[in-house]
C-alpha positions in Angstrom: -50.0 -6.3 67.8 -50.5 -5.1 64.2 -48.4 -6.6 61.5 -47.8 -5.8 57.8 -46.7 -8.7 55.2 -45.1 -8.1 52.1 -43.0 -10.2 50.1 -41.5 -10.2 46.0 -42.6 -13.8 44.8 -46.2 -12.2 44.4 -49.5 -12.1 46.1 -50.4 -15.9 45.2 -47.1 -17.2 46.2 -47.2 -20.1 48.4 -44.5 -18.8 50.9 -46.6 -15.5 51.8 -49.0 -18.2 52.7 -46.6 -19.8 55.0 -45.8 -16.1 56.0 -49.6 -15.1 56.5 -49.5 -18.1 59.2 -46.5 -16.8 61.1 -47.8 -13.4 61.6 -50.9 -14.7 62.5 -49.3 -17.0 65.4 -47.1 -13.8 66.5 -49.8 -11.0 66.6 -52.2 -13.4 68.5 -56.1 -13.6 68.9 -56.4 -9.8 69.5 -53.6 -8.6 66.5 -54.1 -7.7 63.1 -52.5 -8.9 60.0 -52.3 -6.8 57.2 -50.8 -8.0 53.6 -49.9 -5.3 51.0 -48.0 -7.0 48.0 -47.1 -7.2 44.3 -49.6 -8.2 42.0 -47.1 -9.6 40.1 -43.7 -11.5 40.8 -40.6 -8.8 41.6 -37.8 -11.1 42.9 -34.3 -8.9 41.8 -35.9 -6.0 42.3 -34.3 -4.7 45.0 -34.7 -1.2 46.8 -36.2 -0.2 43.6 -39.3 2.4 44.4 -42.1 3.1 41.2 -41.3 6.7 41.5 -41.7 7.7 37.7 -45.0 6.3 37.4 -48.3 5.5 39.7 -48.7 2.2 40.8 -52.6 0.7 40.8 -53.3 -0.9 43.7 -56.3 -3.5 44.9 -58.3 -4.8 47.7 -58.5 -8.6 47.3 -60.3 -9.0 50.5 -60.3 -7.5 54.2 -56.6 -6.5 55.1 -55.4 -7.8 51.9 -54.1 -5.7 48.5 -52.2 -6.2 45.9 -50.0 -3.6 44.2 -48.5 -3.1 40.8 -45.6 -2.2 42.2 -42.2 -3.4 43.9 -41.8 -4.3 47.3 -40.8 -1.0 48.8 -43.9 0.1 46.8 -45.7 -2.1 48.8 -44.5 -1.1 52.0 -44.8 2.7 51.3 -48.3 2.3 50.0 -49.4 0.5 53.2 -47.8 3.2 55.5 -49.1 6.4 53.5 -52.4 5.1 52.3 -53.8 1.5 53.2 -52.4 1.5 57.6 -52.3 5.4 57.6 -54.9 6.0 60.7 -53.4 2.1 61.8 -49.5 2.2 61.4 -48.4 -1.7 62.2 -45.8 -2.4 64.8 -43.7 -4.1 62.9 -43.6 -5.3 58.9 -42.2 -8.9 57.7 -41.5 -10.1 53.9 -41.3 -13.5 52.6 -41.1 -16.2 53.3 -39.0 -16.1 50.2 -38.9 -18.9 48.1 -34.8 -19.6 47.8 -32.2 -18.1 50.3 -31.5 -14.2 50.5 -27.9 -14.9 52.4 -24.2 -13.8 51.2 -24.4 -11.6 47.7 -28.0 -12.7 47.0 -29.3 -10.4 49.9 -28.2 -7.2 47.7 -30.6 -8.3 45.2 -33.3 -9.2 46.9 -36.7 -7.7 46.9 -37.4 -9.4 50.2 -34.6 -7.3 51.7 -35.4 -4.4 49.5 -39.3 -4.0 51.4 -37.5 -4.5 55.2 -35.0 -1.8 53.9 -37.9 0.5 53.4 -39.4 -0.2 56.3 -36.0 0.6 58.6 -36.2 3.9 56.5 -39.5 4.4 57.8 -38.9 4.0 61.2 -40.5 0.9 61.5 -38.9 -2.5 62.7 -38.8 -5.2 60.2 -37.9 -8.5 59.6 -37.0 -10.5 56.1 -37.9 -14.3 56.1 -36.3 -16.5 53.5 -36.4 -20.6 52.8 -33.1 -21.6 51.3 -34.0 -24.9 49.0 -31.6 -27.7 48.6 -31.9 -31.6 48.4 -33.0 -31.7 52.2 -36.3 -29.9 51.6 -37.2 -29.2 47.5 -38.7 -32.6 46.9 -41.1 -32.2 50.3 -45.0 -31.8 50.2 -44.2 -28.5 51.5 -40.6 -27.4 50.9 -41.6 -24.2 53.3 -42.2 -26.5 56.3 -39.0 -25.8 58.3 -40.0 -21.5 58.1 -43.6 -22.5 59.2 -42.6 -25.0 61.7 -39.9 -22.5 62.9 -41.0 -18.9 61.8 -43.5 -17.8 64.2 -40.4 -18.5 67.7 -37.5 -16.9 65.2 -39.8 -13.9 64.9 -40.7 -13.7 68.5 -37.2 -14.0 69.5 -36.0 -10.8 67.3 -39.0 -8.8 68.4 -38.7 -9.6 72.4 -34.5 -9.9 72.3 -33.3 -8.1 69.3 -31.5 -4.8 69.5 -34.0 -1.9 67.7 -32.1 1.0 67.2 -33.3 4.5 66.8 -30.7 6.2 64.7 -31.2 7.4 61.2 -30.3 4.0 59.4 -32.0 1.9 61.8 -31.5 -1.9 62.3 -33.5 -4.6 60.4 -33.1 -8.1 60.1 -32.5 -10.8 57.6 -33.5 -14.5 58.4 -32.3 -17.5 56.4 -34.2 -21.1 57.1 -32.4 -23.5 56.3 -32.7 -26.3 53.2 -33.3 -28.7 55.7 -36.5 -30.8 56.8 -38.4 -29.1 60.2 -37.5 -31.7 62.4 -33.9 -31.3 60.9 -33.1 -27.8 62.1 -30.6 -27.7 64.3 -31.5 -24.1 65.8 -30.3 -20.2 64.9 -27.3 -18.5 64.8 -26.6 -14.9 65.0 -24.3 -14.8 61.6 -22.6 -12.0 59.4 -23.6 -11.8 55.7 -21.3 -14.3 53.9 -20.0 -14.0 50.2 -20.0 -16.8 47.3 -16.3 -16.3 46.0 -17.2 -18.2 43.1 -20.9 -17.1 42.2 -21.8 -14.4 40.4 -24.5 -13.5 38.2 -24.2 -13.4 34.2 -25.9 -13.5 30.7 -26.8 -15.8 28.6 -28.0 -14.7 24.9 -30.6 -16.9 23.3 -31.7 -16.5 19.7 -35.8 -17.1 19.7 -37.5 -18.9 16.6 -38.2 -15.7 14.9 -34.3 -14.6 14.9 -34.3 -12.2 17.6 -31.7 -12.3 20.4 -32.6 -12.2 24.5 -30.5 -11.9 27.3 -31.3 -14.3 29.9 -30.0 -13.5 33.4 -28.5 -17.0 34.9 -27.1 -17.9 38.4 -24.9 -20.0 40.1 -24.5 -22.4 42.5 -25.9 -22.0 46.3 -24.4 -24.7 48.0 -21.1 -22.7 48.3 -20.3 -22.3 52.0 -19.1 -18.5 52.8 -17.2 -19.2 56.1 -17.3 -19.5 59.4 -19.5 -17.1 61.6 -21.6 -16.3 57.9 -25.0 -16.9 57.1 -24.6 -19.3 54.1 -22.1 -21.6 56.1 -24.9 -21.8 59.4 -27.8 -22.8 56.7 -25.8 -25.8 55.0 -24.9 -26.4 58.7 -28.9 -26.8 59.4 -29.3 -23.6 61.3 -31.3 -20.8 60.6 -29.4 -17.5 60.2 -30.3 -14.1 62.0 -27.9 -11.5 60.5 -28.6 -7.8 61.6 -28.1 -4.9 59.1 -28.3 -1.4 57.9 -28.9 0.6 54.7 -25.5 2.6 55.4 -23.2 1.7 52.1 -20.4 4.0 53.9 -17.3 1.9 54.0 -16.4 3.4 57.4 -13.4 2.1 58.1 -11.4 3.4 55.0 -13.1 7.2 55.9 -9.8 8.2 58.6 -7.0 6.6 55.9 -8.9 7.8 53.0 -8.7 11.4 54.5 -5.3 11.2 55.7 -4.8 10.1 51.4 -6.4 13.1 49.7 -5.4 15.5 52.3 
């Protein structure tokens, strides 16, 4: 089995590490782990592509590069120029250091590189750590994804539904903020929403009188329901949600017809 890793922390990030060992573990002995990513951190980046510009990219080592470049950068330079003659089977991002569930995931880089691979025809998976007071303070806050990463993986690949139509399915994970030997299991859950968490601006005036925007957050430890993926991580389970790139709100298209008709 061949696999691609990509992620937006960076190329030195410690959860691409954790990542590196997961694919490892699910290509076997006789795989092949490739790693195309950022050269530098892109978290917010989203689907974003470099398309006004060219993108440098590096060889750190065998199978490894690093790119000036987003995410989906990342994942298109590895499929039309690093893994051209060697297309992998299947592409994974992360481990992302903080959750990509509810809102978040529309963000995310991590998401953004999976996206890019569905688009590509090529089945992906997005791994994320969610942090909290159960696992920030550990030696190694990514232990419940490295304990648990490699089976979650597994399990989409051997049992997950891969569809072939034009936006095809890809899949967001969430570990949850929990110790490894706390994690209650997985659930299959819907992308959730924090009601009351939204991203803002903060203006700061630096020494020499000049004024900066900082972008600020807000709290993650809101639960989005039941059956969503923020409620199953506070729960101690990890979260499998399956998506799409389609935006289309299709169930308004029939009433919104029978409107402007």
């Amino acid at each position: 089995m061949r696999i691609l890793i990509t992620n937006d922390d960076g190329i030195n990030a410690p959860g691409l590490a954790t990542l590196t060992a997961i694919a490892h573990a699910v290509a076997g002995p006789d795989g092949e782990v490739w790693t195309v990513a950022p050269a530098f951190e892109q978290s917010g980046v989203g689907h974003c592509i470099s398309y006004a510009h060219p993108s440098l990219i590096t060889e750190f080592g065998p199978k490894r590069f690093a790119m000036e470049g987003a995410p989906a950068d990342c994942v298109l330079a590895a499929l039309y120029d690093v893994m051209k003659d060697t297309p992998p089977d299947l592409i994974l991002s992360g481990v992302n250091r903080g959750n990509n569930a509810a809102d978040n995931t529309l963000y995310s880089g991590t998401i953004g590189a999976i996206m890019e691979a569905a688009l590509q025809g090529v089945p992906g998976i997005a791994l994320s750590q969610f942090f909290g007071p159960g696992n920030r303070d550990l030696e190694d806050p990514f232990e419940a994804a490295a304990a648990h990463g490699a089976a979650t993986v597994r399990a989409i690949w051997d049992k997950g539904i891969w569809t072939q139509d034009d936006y095809r399915v890809f899949y967001n994970v969430n570990f949850p903020p929990v110790a490894a030997r706390d994690v209650k299991g997985h659930k299959v859950a819907a992308q959730g929403f924090r009601r009351d968490t939204k991203f803002g601006m903060t203006p700061v005036t630096a020494p020499n009188g000049r004024r900066f925007l900082w972008v600020t957050g807000g709290p993650q430890d809101v639960p989005t329901g039941a059956g969503t993926d923020v409620t199953a991580n506070l729960d101690g389970y990890t979260s499998i949600t399956p998506m799409r790139a389609d935006l289309t709100a299709h169930d308004l298209l029939s009433d919104l017809e029978t409107r402007l008709s």
